[in-house]
N, C-alpha and C positions, 0 to 999 in steps of 0.2 A: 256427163256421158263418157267424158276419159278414162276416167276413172271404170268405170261398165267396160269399158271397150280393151282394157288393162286384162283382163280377164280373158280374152280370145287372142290378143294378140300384143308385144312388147313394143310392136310399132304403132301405140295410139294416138302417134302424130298424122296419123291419116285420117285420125275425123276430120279435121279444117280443111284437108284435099279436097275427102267426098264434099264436105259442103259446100265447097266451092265448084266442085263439078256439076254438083246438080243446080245449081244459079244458072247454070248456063242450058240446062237441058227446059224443051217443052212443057208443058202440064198439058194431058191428052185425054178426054173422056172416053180410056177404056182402061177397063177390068182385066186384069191378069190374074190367074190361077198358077200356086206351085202345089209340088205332090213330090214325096217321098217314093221309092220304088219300094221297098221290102214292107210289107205288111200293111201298104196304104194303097199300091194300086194291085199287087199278086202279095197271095199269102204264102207262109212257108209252111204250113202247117201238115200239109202231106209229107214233106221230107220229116219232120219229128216223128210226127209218127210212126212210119215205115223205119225210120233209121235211127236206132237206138243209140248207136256209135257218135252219131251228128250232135244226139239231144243230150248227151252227156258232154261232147267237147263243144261248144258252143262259142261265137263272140272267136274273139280270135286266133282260137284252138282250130274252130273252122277249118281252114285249109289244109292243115295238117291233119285234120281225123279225117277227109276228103282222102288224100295221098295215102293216109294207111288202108284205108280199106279198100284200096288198087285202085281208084277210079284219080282220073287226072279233071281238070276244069271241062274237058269237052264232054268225056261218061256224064258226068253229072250234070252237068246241063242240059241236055240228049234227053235225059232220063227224067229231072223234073220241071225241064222249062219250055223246051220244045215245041212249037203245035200243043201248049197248054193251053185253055178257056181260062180266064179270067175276069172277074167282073166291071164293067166299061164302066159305069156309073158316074165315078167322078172323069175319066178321062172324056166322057162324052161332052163335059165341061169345055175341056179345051182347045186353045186355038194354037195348032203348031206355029204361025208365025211368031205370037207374044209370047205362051205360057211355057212353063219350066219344069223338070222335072230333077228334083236336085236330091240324092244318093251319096250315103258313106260308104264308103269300107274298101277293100282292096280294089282296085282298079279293074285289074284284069276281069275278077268275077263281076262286078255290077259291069262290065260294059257288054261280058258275055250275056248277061241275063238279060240286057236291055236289047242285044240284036236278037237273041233266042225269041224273043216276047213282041219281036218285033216295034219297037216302040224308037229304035234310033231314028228317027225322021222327026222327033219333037225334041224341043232343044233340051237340055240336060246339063248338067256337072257332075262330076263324081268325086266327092271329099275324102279325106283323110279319116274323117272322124263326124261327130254330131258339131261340134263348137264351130269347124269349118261353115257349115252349111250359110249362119250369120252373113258373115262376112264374105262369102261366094254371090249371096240374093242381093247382096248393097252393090257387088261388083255386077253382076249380071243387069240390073237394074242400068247400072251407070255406061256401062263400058259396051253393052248387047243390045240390051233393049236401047238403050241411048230417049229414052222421055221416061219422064214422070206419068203415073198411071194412076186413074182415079182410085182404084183401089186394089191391094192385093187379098186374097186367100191363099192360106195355106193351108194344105191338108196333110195330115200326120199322125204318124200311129204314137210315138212318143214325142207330143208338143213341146216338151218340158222348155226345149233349150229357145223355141221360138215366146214363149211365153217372158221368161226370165228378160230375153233382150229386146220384145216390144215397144219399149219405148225409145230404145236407141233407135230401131229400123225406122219407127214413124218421127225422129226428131233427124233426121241421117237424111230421108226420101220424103220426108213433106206428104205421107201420106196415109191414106184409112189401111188400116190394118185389122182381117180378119181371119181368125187363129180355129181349124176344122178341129176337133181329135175324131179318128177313124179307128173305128172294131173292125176287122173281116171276119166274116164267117168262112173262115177256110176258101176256097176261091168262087163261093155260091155267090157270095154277095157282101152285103154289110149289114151289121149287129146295127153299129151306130154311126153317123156324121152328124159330131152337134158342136157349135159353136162352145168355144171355151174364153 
C-alpha cells in the first residue's frame, strides 16, 4: 500500500499514522455518501454550450478565458450558477451532518459555485487536483467525521482516480467501499448512476 500511496504523496509514512488513527476511532452503523460538485451534482453543460470561448479554453485555461472575455468570477457565476435548478437526486441522499462533498480545482471558483448553488451548509473540501481528493476522504474520515462508517459511496463523474486507489481507502478505513459513476443530462437529471 506504500508503494500505491508513493503515487499521491512523497510522504507515505503516513500510512502507519492513519492506521493507527483509525485503531482508535469507533465502528458506527452509518452509511455516508461523497459527491463530486462539477458534473456529479450540477452540470456544466449549458456554459459549453452558450460559450464557445470556455469550450475551446477548458481545464485550466478556464479562468483565464473567464478574464478575457471581461467577466471576472462574480459575472460568471451570477450568470450560470445563480438561482440555477439542478438535479437533487443524489443529494437527496444526504445527510449534512456525515456526508461530504469533495471538489477540485481553483479554490475560489468551487467555493463560489458551492455558495451560488447554495450547498455550503453540507460539509465539503476543495482540492487542488483529482489525486488530492484520496487522500482529503482518509483525512476527512479520520480527523471530521472522527468514526469509521459502515460504508462509504461515492458518486463521480470521472471515478477513475477513486477506482485506481480502492483498495488502499478500504485497507487505510476498514471499510465497504462503493464506487457511483454519474452521467447528467445537462441539469434535468441523470443519463446514469450505476455502480462501477
Amino acid at each position: 500500500m506504500k508503494e500505491k500511496l508513493k503515487k499521491l504523496t512523497p510522504n507515505n509514512f503516513i500510512l502507519d499514522y492513519w492506521k493507527d488513527e483509525i485503531k482508535k476511532l469507533e465502528k458506527k452503523e452509518i452509511e455516508i455518501n461523497v459527491a463530486d460538485f462539477d458534473y456529479t451534482l450540477f452540470s456544466r453543460d449549458e456554459q459549453l454550450e452558450k460559450e464557445q470561448y470556455l469550450r475551446e479554453n477548458r481545464g485550466d485555461l478556464w479562468p483565464k478565458a473567464i478574464a478575457e472575455i471581461g467577466w471576472g468570477i462574480n459575472s460568471y457565476i451570477e450568470k450560470y450558477y445563480l438561482n440555477k435548478i439542478f438535479p437533487t437526486e443524489i443529494l437527496e441522499k444526504f445527510n449534512k451532518k456525515y456526508d461530504l462533498i469533495i471538489t477540485a480545482w481553483i479554490y475560489e471558483f468551487q467555493i463560489a459555485k458551492l455558495n451560488a448553488s447554495n450547498l455550503t451548509d453540507y460539509n465539503f473540501v476543495i482540492t487542488k487536483n483529482w489525486e488530492e481528493k484520496i487522500i482529503e476522504l482518509i483525512r476527512y474520515i479520520i480527523y471530521k467525521l472522527k468514526f469509521i462508517p459502515s460504508k462509504i459511496t461515492v458518486y463521480e463523474d470521472r471515478p477513475q482516480y477513486f477506482i485506481e486507489y480502492r483498495d488502499l481507502i478500504k485497507d487505510v478505513l476498514e471499510v465497504k467501499l462503493e464506487i457511483m459513476y454519474v452521467e447528467m443530462d445537462w441539469n434535468n437529471g441523470y443519463k446514469k448512476i450505476e455502480k462501477v
